[in-house]
C-alpha positions as CSV (number, residue, x, y, z in Angstrom):
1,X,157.1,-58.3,11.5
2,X,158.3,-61.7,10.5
3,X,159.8,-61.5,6.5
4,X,156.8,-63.9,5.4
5,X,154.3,-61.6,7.1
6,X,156.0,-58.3,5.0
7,X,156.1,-60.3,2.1
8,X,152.7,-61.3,1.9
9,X,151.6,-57.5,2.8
10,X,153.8,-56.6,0.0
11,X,152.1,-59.0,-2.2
12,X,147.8,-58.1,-1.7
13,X,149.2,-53.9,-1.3
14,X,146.9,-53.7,-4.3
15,X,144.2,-55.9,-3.1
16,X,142.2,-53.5,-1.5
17,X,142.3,-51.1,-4.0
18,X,140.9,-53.7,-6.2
19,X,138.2,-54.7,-4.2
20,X,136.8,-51.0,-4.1
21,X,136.8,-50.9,-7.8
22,X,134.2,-53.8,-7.3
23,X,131.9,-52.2,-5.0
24,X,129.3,-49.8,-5.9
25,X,129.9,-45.8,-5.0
26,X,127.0,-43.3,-4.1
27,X,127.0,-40.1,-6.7
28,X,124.8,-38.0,-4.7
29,X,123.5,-34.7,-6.2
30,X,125.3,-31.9,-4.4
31,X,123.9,-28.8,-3.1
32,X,126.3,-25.7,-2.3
33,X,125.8,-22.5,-0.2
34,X,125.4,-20.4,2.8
35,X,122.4,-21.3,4.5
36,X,121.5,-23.9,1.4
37,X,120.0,-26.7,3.9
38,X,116.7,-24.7,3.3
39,X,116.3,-26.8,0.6
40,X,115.7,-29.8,1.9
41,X,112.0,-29.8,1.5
42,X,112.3,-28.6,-2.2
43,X,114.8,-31.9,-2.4
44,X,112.5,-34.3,-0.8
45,X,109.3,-32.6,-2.6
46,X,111.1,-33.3,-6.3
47,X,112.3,-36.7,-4.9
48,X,108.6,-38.3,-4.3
49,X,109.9,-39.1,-0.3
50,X,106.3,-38.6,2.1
51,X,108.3,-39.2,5.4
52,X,111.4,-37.9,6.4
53,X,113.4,-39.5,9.5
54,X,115.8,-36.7,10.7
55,X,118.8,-37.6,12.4
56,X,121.2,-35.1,14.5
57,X,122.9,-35.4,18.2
58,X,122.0,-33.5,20.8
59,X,124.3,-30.8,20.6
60,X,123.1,-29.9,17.2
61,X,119.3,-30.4,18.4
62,X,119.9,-27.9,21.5
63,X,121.8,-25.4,19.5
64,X,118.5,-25.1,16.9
65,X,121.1,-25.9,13.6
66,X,117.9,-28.3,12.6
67,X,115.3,-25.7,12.4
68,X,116.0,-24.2,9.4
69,X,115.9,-28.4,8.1
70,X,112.3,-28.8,9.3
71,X,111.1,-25.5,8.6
72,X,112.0,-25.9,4.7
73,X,109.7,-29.7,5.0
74,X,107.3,-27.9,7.0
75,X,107.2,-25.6,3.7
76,X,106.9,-28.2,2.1
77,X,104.3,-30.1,3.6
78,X,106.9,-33.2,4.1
79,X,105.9,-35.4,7.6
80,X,109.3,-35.8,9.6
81,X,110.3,-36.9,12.8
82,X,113.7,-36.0,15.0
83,X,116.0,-38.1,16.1
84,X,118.7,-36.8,18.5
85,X,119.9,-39.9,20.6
86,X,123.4,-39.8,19.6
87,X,125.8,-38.0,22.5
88,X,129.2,-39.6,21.6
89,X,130.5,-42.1,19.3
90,X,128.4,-44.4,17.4
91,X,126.6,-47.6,19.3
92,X,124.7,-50.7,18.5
93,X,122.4,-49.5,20.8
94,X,121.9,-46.2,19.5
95,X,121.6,-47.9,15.9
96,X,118.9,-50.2,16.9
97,X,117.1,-47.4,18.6
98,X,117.2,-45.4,15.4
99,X,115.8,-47.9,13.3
100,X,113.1,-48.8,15.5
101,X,111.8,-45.4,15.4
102,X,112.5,-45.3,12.1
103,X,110.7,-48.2,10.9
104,X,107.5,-46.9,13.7
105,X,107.7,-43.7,11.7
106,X,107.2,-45.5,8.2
107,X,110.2,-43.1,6.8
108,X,110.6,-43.0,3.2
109,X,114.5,-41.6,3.7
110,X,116.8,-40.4,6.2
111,X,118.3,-36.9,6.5
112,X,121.5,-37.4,8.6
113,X,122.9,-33.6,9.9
114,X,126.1,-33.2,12.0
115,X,129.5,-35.4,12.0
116,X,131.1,-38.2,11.6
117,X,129.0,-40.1,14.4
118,X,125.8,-38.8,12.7
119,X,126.7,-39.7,9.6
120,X,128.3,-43.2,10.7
121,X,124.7,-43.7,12.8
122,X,122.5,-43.0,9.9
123,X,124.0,-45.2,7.4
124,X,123.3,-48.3,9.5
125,X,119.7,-47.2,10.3
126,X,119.5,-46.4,6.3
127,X,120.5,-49.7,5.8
128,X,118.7,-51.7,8.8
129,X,115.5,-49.8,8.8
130,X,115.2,-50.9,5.2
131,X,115.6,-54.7,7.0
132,X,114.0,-54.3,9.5
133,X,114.3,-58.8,10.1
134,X,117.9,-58.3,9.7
135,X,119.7,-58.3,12.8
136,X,122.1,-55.6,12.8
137,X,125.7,-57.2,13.7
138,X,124.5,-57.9,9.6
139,X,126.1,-54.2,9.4
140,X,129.1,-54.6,11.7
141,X,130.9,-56.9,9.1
142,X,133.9,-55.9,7.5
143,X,131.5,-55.8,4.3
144,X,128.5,-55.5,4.4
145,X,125.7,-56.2,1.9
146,X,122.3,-54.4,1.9
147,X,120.5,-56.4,-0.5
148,X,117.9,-54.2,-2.5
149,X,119.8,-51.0,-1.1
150,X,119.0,-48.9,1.8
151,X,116.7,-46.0,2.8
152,X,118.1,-42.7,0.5
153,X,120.2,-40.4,2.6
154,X,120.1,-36.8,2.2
155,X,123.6,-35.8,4.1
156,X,124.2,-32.4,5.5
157,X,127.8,-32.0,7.2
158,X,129.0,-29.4,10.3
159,X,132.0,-30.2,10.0
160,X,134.6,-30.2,6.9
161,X,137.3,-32.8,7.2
162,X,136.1,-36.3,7.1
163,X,133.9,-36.3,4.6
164,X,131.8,-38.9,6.0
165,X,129.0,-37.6,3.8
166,X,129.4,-39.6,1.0
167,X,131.8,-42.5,2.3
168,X,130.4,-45.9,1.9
169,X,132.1,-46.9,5.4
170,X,130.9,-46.7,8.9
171,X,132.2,-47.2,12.0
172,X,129.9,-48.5,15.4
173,X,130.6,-49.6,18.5
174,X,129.2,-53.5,19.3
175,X,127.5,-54.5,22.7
176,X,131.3,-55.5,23.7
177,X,132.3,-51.3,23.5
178,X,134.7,-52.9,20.1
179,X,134.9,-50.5,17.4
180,X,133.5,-52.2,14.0
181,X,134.3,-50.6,10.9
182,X,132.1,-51.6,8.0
183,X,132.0,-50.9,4.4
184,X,128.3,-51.0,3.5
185,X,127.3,-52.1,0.0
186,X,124.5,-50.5,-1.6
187,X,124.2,-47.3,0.1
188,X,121.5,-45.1,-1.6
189,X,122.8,-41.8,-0.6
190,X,120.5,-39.3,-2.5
191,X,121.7,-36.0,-1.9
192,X,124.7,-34.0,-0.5
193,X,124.6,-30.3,0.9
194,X,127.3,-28.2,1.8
195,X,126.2,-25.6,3.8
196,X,128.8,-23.3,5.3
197,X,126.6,-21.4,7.6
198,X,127.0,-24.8,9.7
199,X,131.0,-23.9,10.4
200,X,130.8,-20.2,10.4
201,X,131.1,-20.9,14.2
202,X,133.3,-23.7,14.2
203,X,136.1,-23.8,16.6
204,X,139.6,-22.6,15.3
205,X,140.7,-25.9,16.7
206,X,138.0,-27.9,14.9
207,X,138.5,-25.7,12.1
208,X,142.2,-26.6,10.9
209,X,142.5,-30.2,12.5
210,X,139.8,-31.2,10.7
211,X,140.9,-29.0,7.3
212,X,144.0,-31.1,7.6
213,X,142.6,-34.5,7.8
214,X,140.6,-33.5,4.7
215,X,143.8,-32.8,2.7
216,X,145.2,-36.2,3.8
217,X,142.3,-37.8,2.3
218,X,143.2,-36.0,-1.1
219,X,146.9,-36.6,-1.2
220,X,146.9,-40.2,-0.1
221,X,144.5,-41.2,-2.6
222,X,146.8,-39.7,-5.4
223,X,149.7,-41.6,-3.1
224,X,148.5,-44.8,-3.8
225,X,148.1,-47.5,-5.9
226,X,144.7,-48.1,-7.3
227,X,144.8,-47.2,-10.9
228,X,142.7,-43.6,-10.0
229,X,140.4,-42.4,-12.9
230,X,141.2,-38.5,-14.2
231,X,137.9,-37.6,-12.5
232,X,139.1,-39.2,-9.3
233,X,142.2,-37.5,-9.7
234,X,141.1,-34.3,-10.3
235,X,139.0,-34.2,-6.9
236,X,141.7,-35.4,-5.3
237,X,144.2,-32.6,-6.6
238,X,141.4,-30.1,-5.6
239,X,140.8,-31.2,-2.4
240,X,144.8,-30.4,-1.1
241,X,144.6,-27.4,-3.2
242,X,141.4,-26.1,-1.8
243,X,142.5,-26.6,1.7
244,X,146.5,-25.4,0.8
245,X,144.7,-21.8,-0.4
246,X,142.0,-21.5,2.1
247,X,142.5,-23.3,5.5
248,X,145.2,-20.0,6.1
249,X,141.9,-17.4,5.2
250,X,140.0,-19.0,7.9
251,X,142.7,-19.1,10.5
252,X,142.6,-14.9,10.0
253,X,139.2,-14.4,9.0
254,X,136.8,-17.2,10.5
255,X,134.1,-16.0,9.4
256,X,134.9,-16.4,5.4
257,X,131.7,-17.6,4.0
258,X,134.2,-18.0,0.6
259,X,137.0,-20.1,2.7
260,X,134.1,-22.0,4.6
261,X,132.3,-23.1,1.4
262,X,136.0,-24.1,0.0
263,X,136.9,-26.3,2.6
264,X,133.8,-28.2,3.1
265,X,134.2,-28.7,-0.9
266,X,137.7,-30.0,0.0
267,X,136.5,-32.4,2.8
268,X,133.8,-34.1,0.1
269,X,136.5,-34.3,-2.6
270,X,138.4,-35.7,0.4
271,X,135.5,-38.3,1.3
272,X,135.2,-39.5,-2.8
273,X,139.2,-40.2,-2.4
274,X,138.6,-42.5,0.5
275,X,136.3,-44.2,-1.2
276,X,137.9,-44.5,-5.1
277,X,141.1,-44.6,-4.1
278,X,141.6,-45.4,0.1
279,X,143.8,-44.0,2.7
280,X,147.6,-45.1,2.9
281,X,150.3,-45.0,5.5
282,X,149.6,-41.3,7.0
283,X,146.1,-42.9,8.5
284,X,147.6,-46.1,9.8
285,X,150.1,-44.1,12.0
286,X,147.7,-41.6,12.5
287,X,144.8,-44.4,14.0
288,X,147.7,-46.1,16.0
289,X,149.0,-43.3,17.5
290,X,145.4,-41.5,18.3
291,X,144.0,-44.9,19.9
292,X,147.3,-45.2,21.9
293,X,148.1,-41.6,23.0
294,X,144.2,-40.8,22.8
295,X,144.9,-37.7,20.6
296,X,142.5,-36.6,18.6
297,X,142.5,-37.5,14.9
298,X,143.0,-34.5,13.0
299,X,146.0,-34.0,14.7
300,X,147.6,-37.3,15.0
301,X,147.2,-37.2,11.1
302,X,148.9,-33.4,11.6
303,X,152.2,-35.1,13.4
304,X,152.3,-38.0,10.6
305,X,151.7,-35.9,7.3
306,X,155.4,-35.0,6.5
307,X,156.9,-37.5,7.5
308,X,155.1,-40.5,6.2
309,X,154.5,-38.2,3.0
310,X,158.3,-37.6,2.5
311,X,159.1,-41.6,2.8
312,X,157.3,-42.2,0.0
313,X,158.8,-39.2,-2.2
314,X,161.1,-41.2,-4.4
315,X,158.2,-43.4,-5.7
316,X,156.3,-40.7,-6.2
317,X,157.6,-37.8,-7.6
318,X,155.3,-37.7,-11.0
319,X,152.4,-37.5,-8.8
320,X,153.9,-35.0,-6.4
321,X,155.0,-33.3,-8.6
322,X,152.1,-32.4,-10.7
323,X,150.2,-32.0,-7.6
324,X,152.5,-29.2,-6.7
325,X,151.9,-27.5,-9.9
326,X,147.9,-27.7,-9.7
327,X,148.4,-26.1,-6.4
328,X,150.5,-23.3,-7.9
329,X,153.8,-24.0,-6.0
330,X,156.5,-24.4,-8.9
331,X,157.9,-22.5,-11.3
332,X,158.5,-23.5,-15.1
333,X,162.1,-24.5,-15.1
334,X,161.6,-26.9,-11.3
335,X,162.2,-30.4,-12.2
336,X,160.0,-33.4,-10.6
337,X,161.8,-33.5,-7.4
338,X,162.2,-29.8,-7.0
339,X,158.8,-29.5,-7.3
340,X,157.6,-32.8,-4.4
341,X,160.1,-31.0,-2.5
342,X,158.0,-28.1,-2.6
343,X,154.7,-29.5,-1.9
344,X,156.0,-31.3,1.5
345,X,157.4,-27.2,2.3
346,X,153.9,-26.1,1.8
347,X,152.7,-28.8,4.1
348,X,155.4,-27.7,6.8
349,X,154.4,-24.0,6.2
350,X,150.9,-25.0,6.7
351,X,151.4,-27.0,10.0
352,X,153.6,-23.9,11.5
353,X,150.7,-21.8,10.5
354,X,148.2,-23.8,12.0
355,X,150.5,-24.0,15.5
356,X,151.5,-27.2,15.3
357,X,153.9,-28.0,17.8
358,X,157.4,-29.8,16.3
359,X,157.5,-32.8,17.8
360,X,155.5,-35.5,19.5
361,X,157.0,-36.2,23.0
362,X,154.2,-38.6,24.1
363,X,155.1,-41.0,21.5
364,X,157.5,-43.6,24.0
365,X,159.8,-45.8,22.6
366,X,159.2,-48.1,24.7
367,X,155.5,-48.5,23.2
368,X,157.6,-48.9,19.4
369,X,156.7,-52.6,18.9
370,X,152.6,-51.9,19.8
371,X,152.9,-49.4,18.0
372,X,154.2,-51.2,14.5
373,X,151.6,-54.4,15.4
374,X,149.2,-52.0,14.9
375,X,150.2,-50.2,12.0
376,X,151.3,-53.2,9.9
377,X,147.7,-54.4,10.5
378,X,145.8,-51.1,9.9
379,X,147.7,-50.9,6.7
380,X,146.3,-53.7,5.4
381,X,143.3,-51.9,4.7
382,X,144.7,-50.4,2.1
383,X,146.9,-49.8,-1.2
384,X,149.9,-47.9,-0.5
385,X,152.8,-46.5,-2.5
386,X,155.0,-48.8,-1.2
387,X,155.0,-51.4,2.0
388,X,157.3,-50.3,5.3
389,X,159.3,-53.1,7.1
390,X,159.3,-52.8,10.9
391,X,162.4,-50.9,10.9
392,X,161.3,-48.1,8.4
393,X,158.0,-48.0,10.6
394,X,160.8,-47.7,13.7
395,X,162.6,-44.7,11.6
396,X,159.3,-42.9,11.1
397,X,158.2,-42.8,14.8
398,X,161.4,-41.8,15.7
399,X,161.1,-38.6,13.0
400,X,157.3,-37.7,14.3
401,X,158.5,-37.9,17.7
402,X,161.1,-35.4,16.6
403,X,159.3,-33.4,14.6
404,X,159.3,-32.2,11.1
């Protein structure tokens, strides 16, 4: 990194924690509870919406999680169709394909169930199947604008760690296989359920890699620098807290309809931080080192948590600190940096607990300088506590290769 290129990042860190401040946010109704997807139709019913376009992947559609969907619009007299097209990671193809049918269908709103590629899929058909003239690289841009909003969303999760369900971003693939990552402005989504029946099954693997990415979200929107509202705040504190208390229950007792419910609470909390108050440092290491080493996200976020969260300590002790203490881990007399200090031990403790092995020996040095190219650019995306130079970058890929 050249010194004008770090001091120009240094000088728009705030920028894009401004520019979120400008854009509209979705405040979907939420819906909580085992088995609570069964009131879709009730949802739709009280809504006015006469034509519902259902969207899963075919995982989902073969293991029957939509039937209890389309029996409660059935009850309801709603008309629907299915859409299940979506096999892997989200495609302009696939998109286009969805609005079409979409737009043949006549639907009135789109109820998006599954993860992050359902979820990323059914915000561009919201959007483009409201336009249907508008070609849909429209939605690829880095923002994009859906003029007169998009079809409602009703958003049901399976999984609780991205909380994709009420982000305004999306990521697709374009004709060229080039990931696009868009921030869509004017998203209509409706309604949210949480529905822990949906994970009572989930892999123990899926389970805490995904519980941890969740709690990134929370901590590195009260990391950065955005000016958070107390609401804001408040979600975010929950969301590490929820996951600190009940991501250990579900790793002895899966089946915790309680711990399930908790952490798909913590993953939405985590989804309103992304989209109030952004990502930080922890992400751009963790994107750079997934895309690199092809390790899946969760965990690359696992590797950078302490490390990247510990770097930034010293600027943030105030928020650490009362962070640690909504989360029950200090005692009266603990000052500020006693009580960061214990908040990165509960993260360690966590990480042991969840298996995590100490150290990250794929990570090469001799892939160091891609590796910071990378970061220094993904980081521009958003408003961290502070910006790394190339050799603080350097010092942290040596300590994640290492280990916490």
């Amino acid at each position: 990194m050249s010194m004008a290129f770090y001091l120009g990042r240094k000088a728009i860190r705030r920028v894009p924690g401004t520019v979120i401040k400008a854009a509209p946010i979705p405040k979907p109704e939420l819906s909580e509870g085992f088995g609570c997807r069964s009131e879709v139709g009730k949802i739709c019913e009280e809504a006015g919406f006469h034509a519902a376009f259902v969207v899963t992947d075919q995982t989902l559609f073969r293991l029957g999680l939509h039937e209890k969907v389309t029996a409660s619009l059935k009850e309801h007299e709603i008309p629907f169709t299915m859409f299940y097209d979506i096999n892997s990671e989200p495609t302009v193809e696939i998109v286009e394909k969805g609005r079409s049918a979409a737009a043949e269908f006549g639907a009135d709103c789109i109820i998006a169930l599954g993860g992050g590629s359902v979820m990323d899929s059914s915000k561009i058909i919201a959007a483009a199947a409201r336009h249907p003239n508008m070609p849909i690289h429209h939605y690829l841009h880095k923002f994009a604008i859906a003029e007169g909003g998009t079809l409602p969303m009703i958003n049901i999760p399976t999984t609780a760690g991205t909380g994709a369900e009420c982000t305004v971003g999306a990521v697709v693939k374009n004709e060229h296989g080039t990931k696009c990552a868009t921030v869509l402005i004017g998203l209509d989504i409706a309604n949210v359920i949480l529905d822990s029946e949906l994970l009572i099954n989930a892999p123990e693997s899926v389970t805490k890699w995904c519980a941890i990415d969740a709690l990134s979200h929370g901590l590195e929107g009260l990391l950065a620098d955005v000016g958070s509202t107390e609401e804001d705040i408040r979600k975010s504190r929950e969301c590490v807290r929820l996951i600190l208390e009940y991501l250990p229950v579900l790793l002895e007792d899966p089946k915790n309809i309680e711990a399930r419910q908790a952490t798909l609470l913590a993953a939405h909390y985590g989804g309103n931080a992304i989209n109030t108050q952004l990502a930080g440092y922890i992400h751009a290491f963790a994107h750079s080192i997934g895309a690199l080493y092809h390790i899946p996200h969760g965990k690359a976020i696992a590797w950078c948590l302490v490390p990247i969260t510990a770097a930034q300590e010293n600027l943030r002790y105030e928020e650490m600190a009362a962070l640690a203490e909504h989360c029950n881990l200090t005692s009266e007399d603990d000052t500020v940096e006693q009580a960061a200090d214990k908040l990165i031990l509960a993260f360690r403790n966590l990480l042991d607990r969840c298996g995590l092995e100490h150290g990250l020996p794929a990570l090469q040095e001799c892939d160091y300088q891609e590796l910071i190219k990378m970061i220094d650019n993904d980081s521009i995306n958003y408003s961290p506590s502070k910006t790394f130079t190339d050799s603080e970058i350097r010092m942290l890929l040596d300590q994640i290769r290492r280990g916490f």
